[in-house]
C-alpha positions in Angstrom: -62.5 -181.5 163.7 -64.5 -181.6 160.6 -67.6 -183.5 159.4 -68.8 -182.8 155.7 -72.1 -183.6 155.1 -72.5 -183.7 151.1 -75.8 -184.9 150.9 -76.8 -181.8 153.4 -74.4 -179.4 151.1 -73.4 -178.6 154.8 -69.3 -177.8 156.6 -69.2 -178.9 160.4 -65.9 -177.3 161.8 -64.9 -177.8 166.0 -62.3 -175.8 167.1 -61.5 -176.9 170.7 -58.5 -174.9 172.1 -59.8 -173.5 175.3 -60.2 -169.9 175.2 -60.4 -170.2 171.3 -62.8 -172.4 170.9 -65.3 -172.4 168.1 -68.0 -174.1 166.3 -68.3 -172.8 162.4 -71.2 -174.0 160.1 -70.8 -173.6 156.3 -74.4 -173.9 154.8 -73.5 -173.8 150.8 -77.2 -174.9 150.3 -78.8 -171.4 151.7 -75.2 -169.4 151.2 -74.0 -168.7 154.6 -71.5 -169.4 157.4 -72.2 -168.9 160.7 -69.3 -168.8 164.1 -70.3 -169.2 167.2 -67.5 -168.3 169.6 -67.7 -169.3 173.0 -65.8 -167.0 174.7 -67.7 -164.2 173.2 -71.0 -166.1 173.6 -72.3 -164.5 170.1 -72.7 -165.5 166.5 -71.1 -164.2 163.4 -72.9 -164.9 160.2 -71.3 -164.1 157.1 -72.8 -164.6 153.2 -70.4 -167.0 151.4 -69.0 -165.4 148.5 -67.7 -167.9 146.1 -65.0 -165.9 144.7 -63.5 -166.2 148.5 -64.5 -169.8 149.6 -63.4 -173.0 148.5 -66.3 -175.1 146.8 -67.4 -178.3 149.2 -65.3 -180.8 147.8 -62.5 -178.5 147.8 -62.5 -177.9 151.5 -62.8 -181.5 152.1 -59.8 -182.0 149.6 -58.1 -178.9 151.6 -58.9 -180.8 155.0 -57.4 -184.0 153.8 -54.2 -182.5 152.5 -54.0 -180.8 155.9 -54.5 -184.4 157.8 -52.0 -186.2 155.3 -49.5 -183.6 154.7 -49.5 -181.4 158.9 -48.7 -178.3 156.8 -51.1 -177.0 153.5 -49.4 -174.4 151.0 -52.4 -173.7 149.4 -53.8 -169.9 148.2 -57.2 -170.9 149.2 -57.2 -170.6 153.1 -60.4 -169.3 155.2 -60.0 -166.4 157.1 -62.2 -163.8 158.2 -62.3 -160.9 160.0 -65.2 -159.5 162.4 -65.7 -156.2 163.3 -68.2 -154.9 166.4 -71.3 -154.0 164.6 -74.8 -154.0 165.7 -76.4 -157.3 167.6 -79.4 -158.5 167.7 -81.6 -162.0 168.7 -82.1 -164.2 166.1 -85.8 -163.2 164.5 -88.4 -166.4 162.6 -87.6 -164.3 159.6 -83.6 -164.9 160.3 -84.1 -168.8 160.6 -86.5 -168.7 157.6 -83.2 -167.2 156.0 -80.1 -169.2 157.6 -81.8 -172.7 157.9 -82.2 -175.0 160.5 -78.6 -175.9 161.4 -77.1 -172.6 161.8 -80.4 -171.6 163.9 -79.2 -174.5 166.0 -76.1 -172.8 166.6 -77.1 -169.6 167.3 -80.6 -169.9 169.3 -80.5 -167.4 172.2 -77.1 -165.8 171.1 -76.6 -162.2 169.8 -76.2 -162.5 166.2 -73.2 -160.2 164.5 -74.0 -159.9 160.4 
């Protein structure tokens, strides 16, 4: 599922398929997107580059064509790849940073950058 919160500038995404399952915050407002992955128990945070990411009315266009259409043919899809790095907890200077909803997602997880 997911909720757009324009007035937030804020991308609630809920994967729920088992094993897979996900919860993905896009924060256009501070620049960042955060995944927490639950059967990893850690959190990826990313810096959106705009060149990459669909705009916030395009992703809700993108999500509509999806739920209207069951198959999107379109150039701008959203993938990303992790790779093992260095974890740590979140820090104050890290939620000063990433905001209040993606330190809601992430409290008490390793974070990946």
């Amino acid at each position: 599922t997911m909720t757009i919160h324009s007035e937030e500038h804020i991308v609630d995404v809920h994967v729920r398929s088992g094993v897979f399952s996900s919860d993905t915050i896009f924060d256009y407002s501070r620049g960042y997107i955060a995944t927490r992955l639950f059967s990893r128990n850690a959190c990826f945070i990313m810096k959106i580059k705009k060149e990459l990411i669909p705009e916030l009315q395009e992703i809700g266009r993108l999500a509509f064509e999806k739920q209207t259409m069951k198959d999107l043919y379109s150039p701008n899809n959203v993938w990303a790849q992790f790779q093992a790095g260095n974890s740590r907890l979140g820090r104050l200077k890290d939620w000063i940073l990433y905001g209040k909803h993606i330190e809601r997602l992430c409290t008490g997880l390793p974070l990946y950058q």
